[in-house]
Wavefront OBJ file of the C-alpha trace (Angstrom):
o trace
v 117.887 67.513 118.285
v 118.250 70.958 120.113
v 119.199 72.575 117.384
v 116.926 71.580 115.099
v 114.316 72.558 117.048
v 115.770 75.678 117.231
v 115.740 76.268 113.345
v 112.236 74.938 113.813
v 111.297 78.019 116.240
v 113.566 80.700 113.694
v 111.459 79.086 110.694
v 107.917 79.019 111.739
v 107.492 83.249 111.292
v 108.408 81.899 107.489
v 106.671 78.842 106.787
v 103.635 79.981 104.898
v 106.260 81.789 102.294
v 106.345 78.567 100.829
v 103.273 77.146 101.830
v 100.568 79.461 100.885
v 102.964 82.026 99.131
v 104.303 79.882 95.905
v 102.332 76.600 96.212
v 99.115 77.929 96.621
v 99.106 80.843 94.111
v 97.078 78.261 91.472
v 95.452 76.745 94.044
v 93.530 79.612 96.209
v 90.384 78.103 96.259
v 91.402 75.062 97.858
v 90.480 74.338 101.550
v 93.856 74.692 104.081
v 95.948 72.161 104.416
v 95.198 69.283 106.930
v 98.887 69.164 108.777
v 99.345 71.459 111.976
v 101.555 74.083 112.074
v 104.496 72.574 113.457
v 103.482 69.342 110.990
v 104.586 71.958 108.079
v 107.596 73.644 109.676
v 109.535 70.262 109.742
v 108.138 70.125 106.116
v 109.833 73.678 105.637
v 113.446 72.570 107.371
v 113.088 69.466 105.282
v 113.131 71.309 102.078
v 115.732 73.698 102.725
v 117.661 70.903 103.867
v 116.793 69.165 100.200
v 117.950 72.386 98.177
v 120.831 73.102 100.421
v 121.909 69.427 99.860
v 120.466 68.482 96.365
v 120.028 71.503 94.640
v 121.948 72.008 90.744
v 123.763 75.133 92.166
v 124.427 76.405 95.944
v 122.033 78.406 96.826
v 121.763 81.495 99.809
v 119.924 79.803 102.920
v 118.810 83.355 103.285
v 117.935 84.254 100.011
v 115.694 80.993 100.242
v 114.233 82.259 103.153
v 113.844 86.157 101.826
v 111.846 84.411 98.875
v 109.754 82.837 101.193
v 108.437 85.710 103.449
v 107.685 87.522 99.780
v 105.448 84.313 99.313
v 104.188 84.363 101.961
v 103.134 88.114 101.906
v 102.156 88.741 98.406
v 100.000 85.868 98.695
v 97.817 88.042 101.052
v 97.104 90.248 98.514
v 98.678 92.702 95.538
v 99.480 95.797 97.966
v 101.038 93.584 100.756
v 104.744 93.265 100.077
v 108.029 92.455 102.127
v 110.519 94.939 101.178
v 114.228 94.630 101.267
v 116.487 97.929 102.660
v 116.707 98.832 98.503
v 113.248 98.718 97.797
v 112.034 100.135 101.490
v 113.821 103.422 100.040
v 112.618 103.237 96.790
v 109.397 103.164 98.669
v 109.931 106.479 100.735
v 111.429 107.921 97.593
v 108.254 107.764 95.366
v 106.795 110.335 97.243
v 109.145 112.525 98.038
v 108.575 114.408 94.236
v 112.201 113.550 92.218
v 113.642 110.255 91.797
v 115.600 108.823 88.473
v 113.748 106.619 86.012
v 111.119 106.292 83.609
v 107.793 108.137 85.449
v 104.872 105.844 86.363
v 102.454 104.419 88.957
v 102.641 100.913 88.243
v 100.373 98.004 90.195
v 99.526 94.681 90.075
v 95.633 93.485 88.750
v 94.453 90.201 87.352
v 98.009 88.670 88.043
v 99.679 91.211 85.928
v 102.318 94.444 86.853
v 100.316 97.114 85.001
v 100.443 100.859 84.185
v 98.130 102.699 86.568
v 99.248 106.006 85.761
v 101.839 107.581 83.239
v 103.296 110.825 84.920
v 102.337 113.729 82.577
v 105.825 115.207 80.935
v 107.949 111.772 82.200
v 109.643 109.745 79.678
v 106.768 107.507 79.800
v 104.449 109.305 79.256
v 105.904 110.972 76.455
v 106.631 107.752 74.995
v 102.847 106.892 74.898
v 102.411 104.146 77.859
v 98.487 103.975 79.048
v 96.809 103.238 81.868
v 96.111 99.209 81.619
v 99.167 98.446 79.648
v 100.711 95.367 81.481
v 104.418 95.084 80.857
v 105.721 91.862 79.819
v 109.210 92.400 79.242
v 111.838 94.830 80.531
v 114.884 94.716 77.845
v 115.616 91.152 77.681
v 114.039 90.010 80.132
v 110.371 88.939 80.860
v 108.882 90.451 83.422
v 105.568 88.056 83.816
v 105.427 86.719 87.364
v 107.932 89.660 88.882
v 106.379 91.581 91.675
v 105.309 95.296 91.740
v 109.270 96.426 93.748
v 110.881 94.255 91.435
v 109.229 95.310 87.933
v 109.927 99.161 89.926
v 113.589 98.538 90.677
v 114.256 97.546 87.026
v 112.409 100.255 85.447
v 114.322 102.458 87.481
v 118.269 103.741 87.089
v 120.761 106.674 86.383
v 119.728 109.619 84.106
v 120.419 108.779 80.608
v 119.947 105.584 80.336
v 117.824 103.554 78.475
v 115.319 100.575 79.061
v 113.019 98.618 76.737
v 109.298 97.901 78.289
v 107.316 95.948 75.880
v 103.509 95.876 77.012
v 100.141 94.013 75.875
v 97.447 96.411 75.375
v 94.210 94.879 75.546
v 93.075 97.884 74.013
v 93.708 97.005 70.485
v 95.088 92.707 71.662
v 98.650 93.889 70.696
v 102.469 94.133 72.145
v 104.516 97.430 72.230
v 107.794 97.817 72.967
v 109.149 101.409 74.174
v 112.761 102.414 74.083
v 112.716 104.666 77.093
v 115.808 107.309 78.279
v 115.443 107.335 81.992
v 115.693 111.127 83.311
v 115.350 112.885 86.426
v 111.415 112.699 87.570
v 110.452 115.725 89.134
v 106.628 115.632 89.491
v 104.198 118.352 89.415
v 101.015 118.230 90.779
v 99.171 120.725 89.339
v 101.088 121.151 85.728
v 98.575 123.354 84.186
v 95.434 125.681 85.242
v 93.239 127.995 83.124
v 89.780 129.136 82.220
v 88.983 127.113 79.142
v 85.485 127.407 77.384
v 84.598 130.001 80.079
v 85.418 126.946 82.723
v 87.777 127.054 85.505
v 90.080 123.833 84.899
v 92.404 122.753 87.383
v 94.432 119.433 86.497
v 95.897 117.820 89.971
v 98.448 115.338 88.988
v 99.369 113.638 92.494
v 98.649 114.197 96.008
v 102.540 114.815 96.303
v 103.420 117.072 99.232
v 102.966 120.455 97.907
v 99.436 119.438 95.966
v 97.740 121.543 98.488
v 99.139 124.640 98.023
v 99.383 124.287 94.283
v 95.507 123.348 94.460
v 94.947 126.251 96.555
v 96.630 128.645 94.235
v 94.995 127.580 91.085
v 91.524 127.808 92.855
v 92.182 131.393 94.428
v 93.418 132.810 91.093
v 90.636 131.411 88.872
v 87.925 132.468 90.966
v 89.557 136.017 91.186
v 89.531 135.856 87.196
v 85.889 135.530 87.691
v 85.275 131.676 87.131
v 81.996 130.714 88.065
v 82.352 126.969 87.450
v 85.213 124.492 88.289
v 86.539 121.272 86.857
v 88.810 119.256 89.069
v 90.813 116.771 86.764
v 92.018 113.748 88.450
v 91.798 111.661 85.652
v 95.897 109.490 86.006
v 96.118 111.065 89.351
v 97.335 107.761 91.270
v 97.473 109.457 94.893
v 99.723 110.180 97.572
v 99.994 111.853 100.675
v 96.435 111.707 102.428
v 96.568 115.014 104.342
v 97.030 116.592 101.428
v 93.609 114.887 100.214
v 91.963 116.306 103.560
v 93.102 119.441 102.599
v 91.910 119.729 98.929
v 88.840 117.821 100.275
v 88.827 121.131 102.597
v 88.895 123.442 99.589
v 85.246 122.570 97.987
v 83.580 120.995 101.439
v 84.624 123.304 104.021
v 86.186 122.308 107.165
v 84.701 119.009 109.307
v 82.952 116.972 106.954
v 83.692 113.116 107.003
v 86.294 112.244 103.702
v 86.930 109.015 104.210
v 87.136 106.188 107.150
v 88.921 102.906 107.683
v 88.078 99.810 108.870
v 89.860 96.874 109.954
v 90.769 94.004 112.189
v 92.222 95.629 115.157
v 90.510 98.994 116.915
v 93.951 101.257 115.439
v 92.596 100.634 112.062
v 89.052 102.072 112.305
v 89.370 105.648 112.021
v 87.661 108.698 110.398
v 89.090 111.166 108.506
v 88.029 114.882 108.042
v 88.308 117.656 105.807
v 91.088 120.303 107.462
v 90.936 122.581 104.345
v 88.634 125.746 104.591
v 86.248 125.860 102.177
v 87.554 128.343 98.830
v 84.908 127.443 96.705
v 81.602 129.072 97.680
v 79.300 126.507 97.792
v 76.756 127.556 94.905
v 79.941 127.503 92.610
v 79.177 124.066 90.689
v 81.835 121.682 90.287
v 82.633 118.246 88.182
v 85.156 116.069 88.932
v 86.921 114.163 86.119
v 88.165 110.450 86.873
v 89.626 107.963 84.894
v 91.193 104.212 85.280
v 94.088 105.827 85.995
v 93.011 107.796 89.055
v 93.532 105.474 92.647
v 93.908 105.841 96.106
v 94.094 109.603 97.417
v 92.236 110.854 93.734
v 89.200 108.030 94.788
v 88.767 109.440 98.222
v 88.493 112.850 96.964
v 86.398 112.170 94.073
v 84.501 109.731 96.114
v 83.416 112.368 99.344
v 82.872 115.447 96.538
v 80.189 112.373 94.963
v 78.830 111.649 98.550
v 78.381 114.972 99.800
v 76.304 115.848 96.364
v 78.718 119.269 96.221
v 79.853 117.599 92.585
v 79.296 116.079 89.146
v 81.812 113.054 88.632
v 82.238 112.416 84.733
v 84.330 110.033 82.923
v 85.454 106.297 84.068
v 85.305 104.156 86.839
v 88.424 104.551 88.973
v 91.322 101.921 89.774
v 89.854 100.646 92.869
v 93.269 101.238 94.940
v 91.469 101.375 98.434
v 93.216 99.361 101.214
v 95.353 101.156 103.310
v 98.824 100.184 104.086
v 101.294 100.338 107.142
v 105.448 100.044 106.710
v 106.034 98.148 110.326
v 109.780 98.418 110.409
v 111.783 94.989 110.522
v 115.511 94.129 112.212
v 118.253 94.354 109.225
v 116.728 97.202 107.267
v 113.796 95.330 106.326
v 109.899 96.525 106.334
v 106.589 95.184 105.815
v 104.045 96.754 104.175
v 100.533 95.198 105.048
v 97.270 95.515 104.140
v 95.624 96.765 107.280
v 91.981 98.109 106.611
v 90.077 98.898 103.710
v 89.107 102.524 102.765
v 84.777 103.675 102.789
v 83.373 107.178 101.161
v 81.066 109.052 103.386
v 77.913 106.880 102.406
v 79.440 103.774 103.428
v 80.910 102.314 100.032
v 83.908 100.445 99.708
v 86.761 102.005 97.072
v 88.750 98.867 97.092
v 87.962 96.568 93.834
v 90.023 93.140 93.618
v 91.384 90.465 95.835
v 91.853 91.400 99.720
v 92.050 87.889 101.238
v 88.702 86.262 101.663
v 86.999 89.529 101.654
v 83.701 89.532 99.181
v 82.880 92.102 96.628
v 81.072 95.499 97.608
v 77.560 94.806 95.828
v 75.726 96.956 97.848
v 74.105 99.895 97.291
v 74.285 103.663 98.728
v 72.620 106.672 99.105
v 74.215 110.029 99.062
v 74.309 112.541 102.039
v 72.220 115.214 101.614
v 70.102 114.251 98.420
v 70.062 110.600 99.127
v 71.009 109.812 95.266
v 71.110 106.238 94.904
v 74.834 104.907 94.187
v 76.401 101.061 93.308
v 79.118 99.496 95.736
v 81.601 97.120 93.799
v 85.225 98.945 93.911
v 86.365 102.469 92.392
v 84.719 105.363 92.274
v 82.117 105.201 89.457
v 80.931 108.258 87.763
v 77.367 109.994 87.845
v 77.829 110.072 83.966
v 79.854 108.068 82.055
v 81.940 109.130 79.327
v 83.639 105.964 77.494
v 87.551 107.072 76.890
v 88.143 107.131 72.914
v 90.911 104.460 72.158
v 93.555 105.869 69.609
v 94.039 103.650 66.400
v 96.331 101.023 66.476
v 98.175 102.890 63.903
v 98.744 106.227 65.980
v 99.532 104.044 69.153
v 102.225 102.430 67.023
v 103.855 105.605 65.577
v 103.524 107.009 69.290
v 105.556 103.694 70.441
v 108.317 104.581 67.623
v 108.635 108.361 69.012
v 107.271 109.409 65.532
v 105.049 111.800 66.634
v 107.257 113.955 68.790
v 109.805 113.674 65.821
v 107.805 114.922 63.153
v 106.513 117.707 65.120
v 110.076 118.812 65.959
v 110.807 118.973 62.173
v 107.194 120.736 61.917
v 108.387 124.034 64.349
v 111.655 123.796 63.399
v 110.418 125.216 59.671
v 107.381 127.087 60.884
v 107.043 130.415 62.215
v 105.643 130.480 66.208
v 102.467 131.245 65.981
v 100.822 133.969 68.345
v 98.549 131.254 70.504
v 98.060 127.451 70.434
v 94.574 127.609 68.384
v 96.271 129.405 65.345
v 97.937 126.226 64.774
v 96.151 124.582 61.681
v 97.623 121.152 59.951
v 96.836 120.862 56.258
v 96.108 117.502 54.146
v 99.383 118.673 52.531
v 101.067 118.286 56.298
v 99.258 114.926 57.044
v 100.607 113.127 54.066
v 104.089 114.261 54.994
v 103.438 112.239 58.037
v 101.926 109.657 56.290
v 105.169 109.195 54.152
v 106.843 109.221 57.169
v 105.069 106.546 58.759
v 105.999 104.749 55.622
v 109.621 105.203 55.822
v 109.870 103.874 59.713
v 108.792 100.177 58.509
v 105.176 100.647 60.059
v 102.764 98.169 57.614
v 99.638 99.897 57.049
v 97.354 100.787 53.988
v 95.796 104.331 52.844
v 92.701 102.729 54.595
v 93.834 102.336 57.442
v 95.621 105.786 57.780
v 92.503 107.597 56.749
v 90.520 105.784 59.385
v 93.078 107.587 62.252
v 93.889 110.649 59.842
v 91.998 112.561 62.514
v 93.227 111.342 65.345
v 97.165 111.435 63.950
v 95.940 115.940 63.430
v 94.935 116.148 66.953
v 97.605 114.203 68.743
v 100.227 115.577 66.326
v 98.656 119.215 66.962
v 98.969 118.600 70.387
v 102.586 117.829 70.429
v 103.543 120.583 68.421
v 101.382 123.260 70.435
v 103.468 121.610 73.563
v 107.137 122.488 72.098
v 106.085 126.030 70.806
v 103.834 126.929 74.274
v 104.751 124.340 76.717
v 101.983 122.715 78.743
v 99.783 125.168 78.812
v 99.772 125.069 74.870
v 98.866 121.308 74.751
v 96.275 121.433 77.365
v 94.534 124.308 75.873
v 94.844 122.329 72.229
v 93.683 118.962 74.276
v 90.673 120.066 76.393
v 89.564 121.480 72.697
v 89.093 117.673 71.611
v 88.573 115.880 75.006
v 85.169 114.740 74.840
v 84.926 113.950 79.005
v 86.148 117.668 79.409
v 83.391 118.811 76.803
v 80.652 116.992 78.320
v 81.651 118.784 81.066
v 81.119 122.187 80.136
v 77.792 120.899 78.086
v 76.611 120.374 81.644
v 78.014 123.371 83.259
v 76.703 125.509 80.494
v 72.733 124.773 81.715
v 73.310 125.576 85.293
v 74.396 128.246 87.220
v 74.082 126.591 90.819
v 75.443 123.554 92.325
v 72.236 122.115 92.870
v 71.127 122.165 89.087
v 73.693 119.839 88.544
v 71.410 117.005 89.531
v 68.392 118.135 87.761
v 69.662 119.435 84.374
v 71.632 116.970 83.199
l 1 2 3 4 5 6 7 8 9 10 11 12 13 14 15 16 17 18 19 20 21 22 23 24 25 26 27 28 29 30 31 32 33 34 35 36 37 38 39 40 41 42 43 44 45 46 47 48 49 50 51 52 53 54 55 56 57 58 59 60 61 62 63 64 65 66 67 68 69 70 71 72 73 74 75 76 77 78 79 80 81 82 83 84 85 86 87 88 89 90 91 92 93 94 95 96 97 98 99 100 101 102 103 104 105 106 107 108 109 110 111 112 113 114 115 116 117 118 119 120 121 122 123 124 125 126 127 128 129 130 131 132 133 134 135 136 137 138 139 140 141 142 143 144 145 146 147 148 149 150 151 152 153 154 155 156 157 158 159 160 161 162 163 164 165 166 167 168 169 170 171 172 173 174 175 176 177 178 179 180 181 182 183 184 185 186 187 188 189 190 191 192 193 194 195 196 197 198 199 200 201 202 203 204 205 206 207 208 209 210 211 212 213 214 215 216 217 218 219 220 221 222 223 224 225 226 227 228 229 230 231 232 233 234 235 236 237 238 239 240 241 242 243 244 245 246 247 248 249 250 251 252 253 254 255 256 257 258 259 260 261 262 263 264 265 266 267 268 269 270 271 272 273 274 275 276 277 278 279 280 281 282 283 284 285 286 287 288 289 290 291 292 293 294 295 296 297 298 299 300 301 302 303 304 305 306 307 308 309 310 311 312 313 314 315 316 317 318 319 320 321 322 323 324 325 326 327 328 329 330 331 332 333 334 335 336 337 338 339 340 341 342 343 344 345 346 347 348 349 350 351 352 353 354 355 356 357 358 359 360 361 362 363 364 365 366 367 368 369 370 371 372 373 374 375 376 377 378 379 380 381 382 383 384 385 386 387 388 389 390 391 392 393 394 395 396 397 398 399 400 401 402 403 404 405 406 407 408 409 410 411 412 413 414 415 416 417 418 419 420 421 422 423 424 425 426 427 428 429 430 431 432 433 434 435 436 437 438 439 440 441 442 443 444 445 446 447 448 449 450 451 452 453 454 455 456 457 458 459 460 461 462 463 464 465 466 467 468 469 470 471 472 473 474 475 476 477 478 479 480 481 482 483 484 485 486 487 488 489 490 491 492 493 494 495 496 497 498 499 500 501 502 503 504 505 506 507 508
């Protein structure tokens, strides 16, 4: 009798694993159960004791038990999450810049592990994963149900190697499977800068620990080439490090103005947050801020105070919604949990977090900017002052992308054609386009001449693209991409009409 009481004491931190972790995943709307607390620990020592005792195979007591504190915590919500010693590391390595795999944000919405954010230049990204894809199967196995670590840990492994990742895109209601070669990520957070169309454009990839300076650079050395106007791109930008959104928060506010600010439960999680960056960009320098689904977390909050203060234009889509904040409480054994602690709010009082935080209701209110008092809609993400619909790409050229026909046929493209002097001087011909097209045909793709004229235009840009990127490198593709991009040319439309910051909210 001692004894059991005993396991009764050890099991009650882990009772609700099974209770409201597995059991009441399809039933969330239901009222709590009845029983007491104690009432449903014997019910948890009674069904270890049935598995130990019953089960088709001998099972771990504490593997059972490991299962049920990840119940238990991802039923909380999609960010909470019990981590083992391998995937605490695996934590602390994803932003430490270089890890081994196939380079992407992934998190979990709507009950499914999906893409937040390629990693420009990462195997993923080069073999054409988008933001939204949710990933279904990982070689042979499916991956529907798995948790956020565990779809991570498989995705991951040595340099070289390959995985499969088949993904529904509910972009065009189809599956794609990828053949992936893992490789060494090494990210970079600003990959590419330049004035483009008489624009100063800055592309921020992560919040990674050296995103400051890199910001800082780019900023300091386009203004000294005499750029008068400034696009911030944060469109797949899934976060990071927060100081290092103070900072770049800094760079276009000046130094003390509210960010961001937290708010939970207990008086440690309400804080405020400030800009620590000195200001770089004079203030009558107008700037837009480019956002996509892809951008979360550390990209929101930046976005999000530029938007509140009124010292930017944001353009594109609504962002990810990533905005609870997180704390790793260290655990005997190696172990950690990472819990949901407070919620992240922009300067005017709006919540960035969009999906399911507990019982917590949707953000329906609405805000008013700081200094012009613009009027601006709660209900998760950051959404944009104008909105700019992303183009989807043809089934077709997402398909040849999936196949790694694009990259291919460019490589056979420069390896017979002279370099030419600068990415614009690259011109593909009808003559070029129905190589590809024959192409297509010979890697089993079924598709019709109707159907390839329909993306003919979309198969010379992307294709143009990729072949500007192995003669010039990033800077080649970007300058061939921005040409095209139609959030990045609504962008300079608008800068075009005004010279001052303020004219950005009367001359649109």
């Amino acid at each position: 009798m001692r004894r059991s009481v005993r396991i009764a004491g050890f099991l009650m931190a882990f009772v609700l694993g099974i209770t409201f972790g597995y059991a009441l995943k399809g039933f969330a709307k239901e009222s709590e159960p009845k029983i007491s607390f104690s009432q449903m620990a014997d019910l948890m020592i009674q069904v270890i004791n049935y598995i130990t005792r019953y089960y088709v195979v001998e099972e771990s007591k504490s593997k059972l038990l490991e299962n049920a504190i990840k119940g238990m915590v991802s039923s909380l919500d999609p960010h909470s999450t019990f981590l083992t010693p391998e995937e605490k590391q695996r934590l602390y390595e994803s932003t430490e810049g270089s890890y081994e795999g196939v380079g992407m944000q992934i998190g979990q919405r709507e009950g499914y592990v999906v893409v937040i954010a390629p990693f420009e230049g990462t195997p993923a990204w080069k073999a054409g994963l988008k933001p939204g894809d949710r990933i279904i199967r990982i070689n042979d196995s499916s991956a529907l149900g798995l948790d956020v670590e565990e779809v991570s840990k498989r995705l991951r492994g040595p340099k070289g190697t390959k995985v499969k990742v088949t993904v529904y895109r509910p972009a065009i209601n189809d599956t794609l499977s990828f053949e992936i070669i893992r490789d060494r990520i090494v990210l970079k957070a600003v990959p590419y800068y330049g004035i483009v169309d008489g624009v100063g454009y800055i592309k921020l990839n992560s919040f990674q620990e050296d995103a400051s300076d890199r910001v800082k650079e780019a900023l300091e050395s386009l203004l000294s080439k005499g750029a008068k106007k400034i696009v911030l791109d944060l469109r797949g930008n899934p976060g990071g490090y927060l100081r290092e959104a103070f900072e770049i928060g800094g760079f276009f506010l000046g130094d003390g103005k509210l960010i961001v600010y937290t708010d939970g439960r207990t008086p440690d999680s309400k804080e405020k947050f400030f800009s620590e960056g000195h200001s770089i960009v004079p203030d009558d320098i107008p700037v837009v801020v480019l956002v996509d689904q892809g951008s979360a977390s550390a990209s929101e909050i930046v976005a999000g105070a530029i938007q509140d203060w009124d010292r930017g234009l944001i353009i594109g889509d609504t962002t990810f919604g990533k905005g609870s904040v997180q704390r790793v409480l260290p655990l005997p054994y190696g172990y950690a949990l990472r819990l949901t602690i407070a919620r992240y709010f922009t300067p005017s009082g709006r919540s960035i977090h969009k999906g399911k935080l507990g019982s917590l209701e949707k953000d329906t209110g609405t805000y008013f900017t700081k200094i012009l008092k613009r009027p601006l809609k709660g209900g998760g993400g950051i959404s944009p002052d104008i909105v700019v619909n992303p183009k989807h790409l043809p089934a077709l050229v997402q398909k040849a992308q999936a196949k790694g026909l694009i990259s291919d046929w460019a490589t056979r493209y420069t390896s017979t054609h002279k370099k030419p002097k600068k990415p614009e001087d690259i011109v593909l011909t009808d003559r070029d386009l129905n190589r590809f097209k024959n192409l297509l045909h010979k890697s089993g793709i079924d598709f019709d001449d109707c159907r390839f004229d329909e993306a003919k235009e979309d198969f010379r840009r992307i294709l143009t693209m990729e072949i500007a990127y192995q003669y010039f490198g990033e800077k080649g593709r970007y300058r061939i991409f921005l040409r095209y991009d139609p959030v990045y040319q609504k962008a300079v439309s608008i800068l075009k009409k005004v010279n001052k910051t303020d004219e950005l909210f009367t001359k649109k």
